[in-house]
N, C-alpha and C positions, 0 to 999 in steps of 0.2 A: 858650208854646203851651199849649193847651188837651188833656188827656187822660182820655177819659172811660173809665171803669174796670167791668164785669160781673163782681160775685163768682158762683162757681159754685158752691163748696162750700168749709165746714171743717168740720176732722176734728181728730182728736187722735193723734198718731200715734205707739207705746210701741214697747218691745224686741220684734222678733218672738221672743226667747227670754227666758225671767225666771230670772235666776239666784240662787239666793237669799245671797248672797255680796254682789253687788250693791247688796239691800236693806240703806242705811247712812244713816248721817249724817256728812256731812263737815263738820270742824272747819275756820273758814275762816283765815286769817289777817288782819292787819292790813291787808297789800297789796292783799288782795282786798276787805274791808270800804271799801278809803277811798272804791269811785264803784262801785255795784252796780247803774248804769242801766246803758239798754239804749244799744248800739253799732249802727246799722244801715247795709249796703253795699249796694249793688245791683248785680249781675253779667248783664252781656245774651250772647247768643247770637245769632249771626244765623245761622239753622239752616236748612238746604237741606229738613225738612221742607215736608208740604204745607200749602198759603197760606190756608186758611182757619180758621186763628185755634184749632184745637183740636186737641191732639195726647194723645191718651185715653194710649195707650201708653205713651209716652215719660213721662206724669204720673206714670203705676201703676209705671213705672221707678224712677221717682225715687222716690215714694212708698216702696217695698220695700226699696232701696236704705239710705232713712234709719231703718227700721225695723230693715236688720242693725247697722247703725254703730250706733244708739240701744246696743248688747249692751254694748260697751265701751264707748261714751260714754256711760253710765249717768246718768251726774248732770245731762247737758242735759235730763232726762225727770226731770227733780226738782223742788223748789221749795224757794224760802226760809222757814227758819222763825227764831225769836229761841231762846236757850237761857236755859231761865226761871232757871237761876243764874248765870248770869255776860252775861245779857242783850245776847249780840255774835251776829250773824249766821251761820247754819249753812244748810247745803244736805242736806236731807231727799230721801234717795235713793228715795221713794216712787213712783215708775213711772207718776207722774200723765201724765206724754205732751209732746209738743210739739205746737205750733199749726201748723198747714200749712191755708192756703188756697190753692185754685186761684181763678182770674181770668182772663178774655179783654177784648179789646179790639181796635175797628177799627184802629187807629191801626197806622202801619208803621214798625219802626226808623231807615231814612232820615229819616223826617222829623223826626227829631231833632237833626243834623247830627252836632257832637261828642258823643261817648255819655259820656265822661270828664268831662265839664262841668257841676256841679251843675245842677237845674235844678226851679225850685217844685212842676211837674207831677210831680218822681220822688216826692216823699211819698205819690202815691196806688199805688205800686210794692211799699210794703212792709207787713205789718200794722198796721191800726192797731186794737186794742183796748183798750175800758176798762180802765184799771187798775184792781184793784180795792182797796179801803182796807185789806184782810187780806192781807198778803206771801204768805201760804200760796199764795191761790190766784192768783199772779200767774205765770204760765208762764215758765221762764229763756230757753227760746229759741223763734225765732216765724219761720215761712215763708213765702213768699209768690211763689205761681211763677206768672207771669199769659204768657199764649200772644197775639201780636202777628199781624195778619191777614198779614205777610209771613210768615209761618213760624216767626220769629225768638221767643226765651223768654226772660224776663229773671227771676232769683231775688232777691230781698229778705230777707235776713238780718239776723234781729235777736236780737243775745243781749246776755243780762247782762256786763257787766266784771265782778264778781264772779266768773264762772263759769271764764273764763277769759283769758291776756291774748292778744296781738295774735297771737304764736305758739302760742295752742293752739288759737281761733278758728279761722286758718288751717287748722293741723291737721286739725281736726274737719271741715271745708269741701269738702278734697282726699281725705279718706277716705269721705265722703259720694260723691262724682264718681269716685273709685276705684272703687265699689264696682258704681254707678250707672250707668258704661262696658263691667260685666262684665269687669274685672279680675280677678284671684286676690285673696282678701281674704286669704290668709299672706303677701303681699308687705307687711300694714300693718303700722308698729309696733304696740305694744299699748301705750296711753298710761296716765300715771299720774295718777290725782288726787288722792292724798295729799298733804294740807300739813303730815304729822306730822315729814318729816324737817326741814323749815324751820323747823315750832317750836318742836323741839326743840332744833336749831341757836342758836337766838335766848332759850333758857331753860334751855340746861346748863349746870347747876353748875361743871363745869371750863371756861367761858369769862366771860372777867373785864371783865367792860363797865363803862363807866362809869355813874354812875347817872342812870336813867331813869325815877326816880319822881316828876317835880315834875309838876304837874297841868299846866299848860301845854306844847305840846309846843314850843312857842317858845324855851321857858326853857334849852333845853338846847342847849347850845353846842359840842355836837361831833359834832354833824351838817350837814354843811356847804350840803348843797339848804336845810338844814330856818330856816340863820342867815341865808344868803342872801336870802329872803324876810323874814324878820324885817327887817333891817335897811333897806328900801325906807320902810314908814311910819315908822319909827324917826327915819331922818334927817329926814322933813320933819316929824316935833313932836318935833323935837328941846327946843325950847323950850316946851311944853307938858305942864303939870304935870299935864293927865287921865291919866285910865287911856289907854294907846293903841288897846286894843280900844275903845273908845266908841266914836274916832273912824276905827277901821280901817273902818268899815259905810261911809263915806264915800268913803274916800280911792283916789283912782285907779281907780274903776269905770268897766270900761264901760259904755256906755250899753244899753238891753235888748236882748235879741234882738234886736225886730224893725228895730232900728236898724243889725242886724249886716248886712252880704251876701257871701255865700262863695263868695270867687274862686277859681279856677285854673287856676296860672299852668304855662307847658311852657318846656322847654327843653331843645336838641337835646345827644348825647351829646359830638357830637364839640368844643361850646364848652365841657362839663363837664371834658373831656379836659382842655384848654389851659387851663383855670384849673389845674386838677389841676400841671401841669407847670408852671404861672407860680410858684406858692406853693413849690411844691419847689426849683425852681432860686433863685428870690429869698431866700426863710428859711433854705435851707439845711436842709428837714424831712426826717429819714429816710423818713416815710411819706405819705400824705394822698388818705385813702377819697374815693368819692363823697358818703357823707353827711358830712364832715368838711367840703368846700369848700361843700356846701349850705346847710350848717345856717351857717356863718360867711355867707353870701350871702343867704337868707333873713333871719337874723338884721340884718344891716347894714340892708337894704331895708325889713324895719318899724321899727325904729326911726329911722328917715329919714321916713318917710313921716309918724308920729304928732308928729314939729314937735317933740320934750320938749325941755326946757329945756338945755344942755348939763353945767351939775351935775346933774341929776338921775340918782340911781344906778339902775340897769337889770341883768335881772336875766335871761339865758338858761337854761334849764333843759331836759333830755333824758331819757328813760327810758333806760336799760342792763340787757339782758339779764342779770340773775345766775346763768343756769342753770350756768353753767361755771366761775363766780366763786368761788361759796361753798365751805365744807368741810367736810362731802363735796360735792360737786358735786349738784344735782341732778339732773342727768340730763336727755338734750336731747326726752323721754319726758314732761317734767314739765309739763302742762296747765293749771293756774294761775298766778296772777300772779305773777311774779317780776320784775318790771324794779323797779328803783331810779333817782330821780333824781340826775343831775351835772348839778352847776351851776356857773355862769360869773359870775361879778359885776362891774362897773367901771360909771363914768359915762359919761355919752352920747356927751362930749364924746370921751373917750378909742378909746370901738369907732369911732367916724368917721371919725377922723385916723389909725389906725393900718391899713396894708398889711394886705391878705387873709391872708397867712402869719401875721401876729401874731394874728390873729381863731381859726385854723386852730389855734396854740400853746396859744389859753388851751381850744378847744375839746377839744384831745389831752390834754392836762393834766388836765380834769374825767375826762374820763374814767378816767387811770390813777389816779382817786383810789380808783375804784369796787373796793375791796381785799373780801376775805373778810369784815376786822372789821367797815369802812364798813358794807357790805351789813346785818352783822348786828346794829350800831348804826341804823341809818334801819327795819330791821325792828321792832326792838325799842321806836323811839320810836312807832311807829304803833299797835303792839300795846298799849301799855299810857299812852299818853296820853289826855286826855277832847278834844281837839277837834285838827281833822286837817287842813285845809288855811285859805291864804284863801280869800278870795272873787278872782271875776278883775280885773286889775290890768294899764293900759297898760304900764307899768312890766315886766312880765314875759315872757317870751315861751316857748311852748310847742313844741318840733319833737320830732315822732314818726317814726322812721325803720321808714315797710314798704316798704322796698326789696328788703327780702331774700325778701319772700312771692311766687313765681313765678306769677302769678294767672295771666298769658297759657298756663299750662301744663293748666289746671282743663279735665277732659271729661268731661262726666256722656252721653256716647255720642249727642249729638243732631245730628253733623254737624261741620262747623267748631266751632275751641277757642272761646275768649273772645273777644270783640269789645269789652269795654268793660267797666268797671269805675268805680263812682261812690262817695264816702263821703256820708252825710248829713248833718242835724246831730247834734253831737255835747256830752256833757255838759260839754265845754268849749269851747264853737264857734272860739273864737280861738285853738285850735291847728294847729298849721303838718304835716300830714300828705305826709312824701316819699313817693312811690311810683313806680312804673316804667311809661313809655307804650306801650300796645300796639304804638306804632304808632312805636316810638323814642321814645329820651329818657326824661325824667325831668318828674314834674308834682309840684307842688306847691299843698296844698287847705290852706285856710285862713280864716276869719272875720275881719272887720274892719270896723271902722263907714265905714258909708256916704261920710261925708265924707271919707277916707282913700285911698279904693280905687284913685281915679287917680294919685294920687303911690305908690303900692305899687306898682301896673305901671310907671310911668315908673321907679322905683328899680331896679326888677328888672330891666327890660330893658334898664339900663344897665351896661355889662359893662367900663366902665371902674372901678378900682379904685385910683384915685388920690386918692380921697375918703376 
């Protein structure tokens, strides 16, 4: 469908207090350097205000609102700059402002149908501004609140991964809507955004790593996300005396964008249940999360779907929370990126044939790898290597668990909570995003080429596991 979009105004919008403590530069780290684009969601409201498309107050609410947050969340009201000796990305606590545009439109939420289901029209939902070719002046985070002629208000959030990850995003989101409901703002934590203890953690003298000096971050063989990827183009020029990077620019790409289309797929709590209870009683597993039997169930589904060869080695991979990992702990306060990946490795052939429980082992297993040292090894390799990921690869598969982010809880005071919640695209479109359904269940957002997409649904919604 069709959405025609009326800007109204943008502003720049700073701390309503400047403290000068504040005024900093923050050293980033590796985790935060590897993907410093921008992340954008879109959050609707279907608000019992009144129905003609403008709600002035409620703006100036929210407006004020993000001006007291902006006080502790300092560094979304910053920018990046390079540090001319050591040439790695830093955030310049400079008070340059955040981007907030208001927007109205005829158009009424109904007639969207599902609000959960990507859809081409929600791009004109969030800001869209020139980048500009000097990082300085490129704003970290960017708003966009546009007023629907039923009443209804949708917010488009877009910040750097840099700035911070999935849980401090959040964070930031629900303290804005805190604030913005006329809550008590001493009910919020006060969030951290120091990366000094992480790396510190990842460059004291009394911890003894192995070494992490070869120029390729490839080379190093006791990071196990980091071998795992390695060894995908490895095996197929096995026989091939090039360099492998020549021919990695080739090998297992998808095809562009616009060849991608991103599905998502729902599924109800109570099937997640009886999987849940089938792998436990079958394997015999003391435990088994909802993102544990999903990410094995996604996982099996694309790799069904993309037809690979049955030797071909495959490659799952997950971010994990480090805040509680590391030692010292960081602290569940800590705003930048912390997640590390676990990874999973075997052939095609082998995740196909093997029962749900066995999918569910190798996926429990990566995880208990994600130890203190891991953590400060996979830190360490990003920090001080010169080149940081592949490129994307069928072969691989990405699931990001926000299951734990209560979205349906978020009330910036306009009525009714959340109604709907959308991801965009993202700077790795063919990652597999769990999330929770307003409306029950569990959904699942993901990128995948065109030619794929009906066998991805037929995969998925087949809930036999005898495959």
């Amino acid at each position: 469908m069709d959405l025609e979009i009326t800007l109204k105004e943008t502003i720049t919008v700073r701390p309503s207090e400047l403290q000068a403590a504040n005024i900093q530069t923050i050293e980033l780290s590796g985790l935060d350097r590897i993907s410093p684009a921008m992340l954008y969601t879109i959050f609707f409201f279907k608000s019992q205000l009144k129905n003609d498309g403008e709600n002035p107050i409620e703006l100036e609410r929210a407006k004020r609102a993000l001006q007291r947050v902006l006080v502790s969340w300092y560094p979304a009201a910053g920018r990046f700059k390079f540090n001319e000796t050591t040439g790695k990305l830093e955030i310049d606590c400079n008070n340059k402002g955040v981007t907030m545009i208001t927007a109205v439109t005829e158009s009424k939420l109904e007639e969207f149908g599902c609000l959960h289901e990507y859809k081409p029209c929600y791009e004109k939902l969030v800001p869209k501004l020139s980048q500009s070719s000097d990082v300085s002046e490129n704003p970290l985070v960017l708003v966009q609140i546009t007023s629907f002629a039923c009443g209804g208000i949708s917010i488009g959030l877009g910040g750097s991964h840099a700035l911070f990850d999935g849980v401090g995003a959040f964070k930031f989101l629900a303290s804005w809507a805190h604030v913005s409901s006329g809550k008590d703002e001493s009910d919020l934590t006060f969030p951290n955004h120091s990366r000094d203890a992480l790396l510190h953690a990842i460059s004291s003298p009394n911890y003894a790593c192995p070494d992490t000096s070869a120029a390729s971050i490839y080379e190093q063989d006791h990071v196990a996300a980091i071998q795992d990827l390695y060894r995908i183009p490895m095996q197929a020029m096995a026989s091939d005396d090039r360099c492998w990077k020549t021919a990695l620019s080739k090998f297992g790409q998808i095809d562009p964008q616009g060849e991608l289309v991103l599905v998502t797929l729902s599924v109800k709590k109570v099937v997640v249940d009886a999987w849940k209870g089938m792998a436990i009683e079958s394997g015999n597993l003391t435990r088994c999360s909802t993102f544990d039997v999903l990410c094995a169930h996604v996982w099996k589904a694309r790799v069904m779907a993309l037809k690979l060869h049955p030797r071909t080695n495959i490659c799952l991979q997950f971010p994990v929370d480090s805040r509680s990992r590391l030692r010292p702990p960081l602290g569940e306060n800590f705003t930048g990126n912390a997640f590390v990946l676990a990874s999973v490795s075997c052939s095609v052939k082998d995740l196909l044939k093997e029962p749900l429980h066995q999918t569910i082992q190798r996926i429990q297993e990566a995880k208990d790898v994600i130890t203190d040292e891991y953590i400060k090894l996979y830190a360490k390799a990003l920090e001080y290597s010169s080149d940081k990921f592949f490129p994307s690869m069928r072969e691989l598969t990405i699931i990001t668990d926000w299951l734990r982010f209560p979205f349906h809880a978020l009330d910036f005071g306009w009525g009714p909570r959340l109604s709907g919640a959308v991801l965009l695209a993202t700077p790795v479109p063919e990652t597999a995003f769990l999330m929770l359904d307003l409306e029950g269940g569990y959904l699942v957002r993901l990128g995948i080429e065109k030619k794929h997409v009906q066998n991805l649904i037929n995969n998925f919604n087949n809930f036999d596991f005898k495959y």
